[in-house]
N, C-alpha and C positions, 0 to 999 in steps of 0.2 A: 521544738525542733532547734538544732543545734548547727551552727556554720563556722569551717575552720581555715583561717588563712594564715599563712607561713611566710614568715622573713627569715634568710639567710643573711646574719649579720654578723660584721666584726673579722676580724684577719683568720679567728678559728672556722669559721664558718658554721655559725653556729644556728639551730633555730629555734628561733622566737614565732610563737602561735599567739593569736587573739580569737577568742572562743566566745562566739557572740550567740542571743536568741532571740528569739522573733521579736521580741520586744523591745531591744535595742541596747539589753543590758551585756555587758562582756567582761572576759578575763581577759588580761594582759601575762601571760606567762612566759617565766624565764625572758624578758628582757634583755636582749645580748647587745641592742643598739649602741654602738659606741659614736659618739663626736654627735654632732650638730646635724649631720645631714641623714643618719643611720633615724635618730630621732625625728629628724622630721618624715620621713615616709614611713613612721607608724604613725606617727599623728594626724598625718593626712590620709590616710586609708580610714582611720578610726571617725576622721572628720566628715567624709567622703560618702561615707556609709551611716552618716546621722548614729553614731555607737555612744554607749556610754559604760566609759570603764568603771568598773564596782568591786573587782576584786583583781590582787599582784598576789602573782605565787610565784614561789622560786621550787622546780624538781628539788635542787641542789643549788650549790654555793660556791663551785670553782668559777673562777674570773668568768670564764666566758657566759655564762648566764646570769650574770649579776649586774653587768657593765650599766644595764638603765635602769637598776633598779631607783636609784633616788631621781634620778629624773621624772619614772614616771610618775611615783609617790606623791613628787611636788606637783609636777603635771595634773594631775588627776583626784590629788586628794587621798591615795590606799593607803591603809596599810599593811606590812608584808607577812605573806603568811606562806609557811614552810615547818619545816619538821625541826625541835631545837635541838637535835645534833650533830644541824649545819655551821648553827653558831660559831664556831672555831673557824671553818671555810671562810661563814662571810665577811668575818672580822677580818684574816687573814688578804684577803681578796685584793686590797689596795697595795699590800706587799708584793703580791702576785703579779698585778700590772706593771711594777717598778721594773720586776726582772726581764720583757717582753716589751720595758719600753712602750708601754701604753697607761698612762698613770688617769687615773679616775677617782672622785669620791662616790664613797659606799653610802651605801641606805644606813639614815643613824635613825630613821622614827621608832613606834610600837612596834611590837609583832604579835600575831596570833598565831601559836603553836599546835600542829596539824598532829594526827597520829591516825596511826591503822583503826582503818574500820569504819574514821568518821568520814560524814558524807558532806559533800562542797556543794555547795546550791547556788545554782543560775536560773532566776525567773523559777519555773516551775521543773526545770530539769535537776538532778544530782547527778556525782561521780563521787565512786567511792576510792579514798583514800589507801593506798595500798603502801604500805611499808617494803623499799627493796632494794637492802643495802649490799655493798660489796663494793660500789665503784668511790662511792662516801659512807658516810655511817648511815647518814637520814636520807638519802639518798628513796625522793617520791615516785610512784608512779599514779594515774588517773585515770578510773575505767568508769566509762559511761555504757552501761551497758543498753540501755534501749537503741541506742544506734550503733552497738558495737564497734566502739573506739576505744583504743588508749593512747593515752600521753607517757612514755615510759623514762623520757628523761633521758639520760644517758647509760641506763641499766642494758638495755637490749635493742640494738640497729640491726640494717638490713645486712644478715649472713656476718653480723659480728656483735660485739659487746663491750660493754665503759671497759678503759684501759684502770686496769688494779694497781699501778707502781705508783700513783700519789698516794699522800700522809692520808690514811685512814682508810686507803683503800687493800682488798684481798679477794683474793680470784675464786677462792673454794665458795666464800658468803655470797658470790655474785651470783654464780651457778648454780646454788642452793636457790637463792631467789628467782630466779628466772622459773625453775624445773615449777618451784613449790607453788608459785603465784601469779607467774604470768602464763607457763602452759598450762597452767588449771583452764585458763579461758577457752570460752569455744575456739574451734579453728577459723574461724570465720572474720576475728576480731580483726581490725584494721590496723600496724602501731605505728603511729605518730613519734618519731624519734627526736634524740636532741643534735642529731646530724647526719648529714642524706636522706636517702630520700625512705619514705613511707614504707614498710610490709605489713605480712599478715602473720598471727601465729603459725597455723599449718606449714608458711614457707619458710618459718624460722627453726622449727621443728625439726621438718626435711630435709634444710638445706645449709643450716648456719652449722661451722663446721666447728667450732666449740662447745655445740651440745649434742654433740653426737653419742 
C-alpha cells in the first residue's frame, strides 16, 4: 500500500509528491522546494512520518521541478533518476533561474536513466514507467496501477495540458501522447498533476477541452 502527499512549492506553484510504503521507504519526486524554508517542511513531514527516502525522480527538467533536486540528493544520499532526454533541461535549469531571478545550483551527481516500459520499485510495489513527450522530449509519466494512480508530470492537468512553446516542446507529440498512453488507462485512474489540483482520466476525457 502506497501514500501520497503533495507540496505546492516555489513561485510556479509547482508540485512536489513524496510517495511513501508501509514500510517507511519513499520517493521524493520532482523536488520544486526552493530556499531554506520550502526545504525544510519536506524534511520535516518526511521526519514526522519516521520516512526514509530511497529514490529522486525528476518527471522532467524545467526549473520548476528541479529547484531541490541537489538539495535533496545531499540530504538524503539519491541519486537522480529521470529520462536522458532531460539532460539538456536540467543542465540548462540554472540559466533558467537567472532569467526569473531565482538562481539555484543544479543536481551535478550520477544518474540512472529511466525509459519506457521499466518498472520503478518501492518495497514491494511498482510503477510502470511511461514515455510522454511533447511538453519536453523525456518528458515521464507514472502509473501504479494496483491503486490506480498516475504521476503525469506536467503532460496532462485538470481540463488542460504542459504548455508546448518552450525549446523541445510541441503540441501535436503531446496530444499523441496523452490519446496513445494516458487514455489507454482505465477511467477510473486518479492523475496526480505537476500543478493543480488532482483528476481522473474519464474527466479529462470528457471535459479537457484540448482533447476533444
Amino acid at each position: 500500500m502506497l501514500s501520497i502527499k503533495s507540496f505546492t512549492f516555489n513561485p510556479f506553484q509547482e508540485n512536489t509528491y513524496v510517495i511513501s510504503h508501509k514500510n517507511g521507504d519513499c520517493i521524493i519526486l520532482d523536488p520544486g522546494c526552493y530556499g531554506e524554508s520550502e526545504q525544510r517542511e519536506l524534511e520535516v513531514f518526511i521526519e514526522s512520518q519516521g520516512l526514509r527516502p530511497v529514490l529522486l525522480v525528476n518527471t522532467h527538467c524545467h526549473l520548476d521541478h528541479v529547484f531541490g533536486n541537489a538539495w535533496a540528493a545531499l540530504k538524503y544520499g539519491l541519486k537522480l533518476h529521470l529520462n536522458r532526454l532531460e539532460l539538456p533541461l536540467l543542465e540548462n535549469a540554472p540559466a533558467s533561474g537567472l532569467m526569473f531571478d531565482l538562481p539555484f545550483d543544479s543536481y551535478g551527481g550520477e544518474f540512472h536513466f529511466l525509459e519506457e516500459g521499466e518498472l520503478l520499485r518501492l518495497g514491494d510495489e511498482e510503477f510502470e514507467v511511461i514515455h510522454t513527450p511533447g511538453h519536453s522530449p523525456g518528458s515521464l509519466s507514472f502509473y501504479h496501477s494496483r491503486q490506480s494512480w498516475l504521476i503525469s508530470g506536467d503532460a496532462l492537468f485538470h481540463r488542460s495540458i504542459g504548455r508546448t512553446d518552450l525549446p523541445g516542446g510541441d503540441y501535436e507529440t503531446l496530444l499523441a501522447s496523452i490519446r496513445s498512453k494516458l487514455f489507454t488507462l482505465p477511467d477510473k485512474v486518479r492523475v496526480f498533476s505537476g500543478h493543480g489540483p488532482s483528476t481522473t482520466i474519464a474527466e479529462e476525457k470528457m471535459f479537457n477541452p484540448f482533447l476533444q
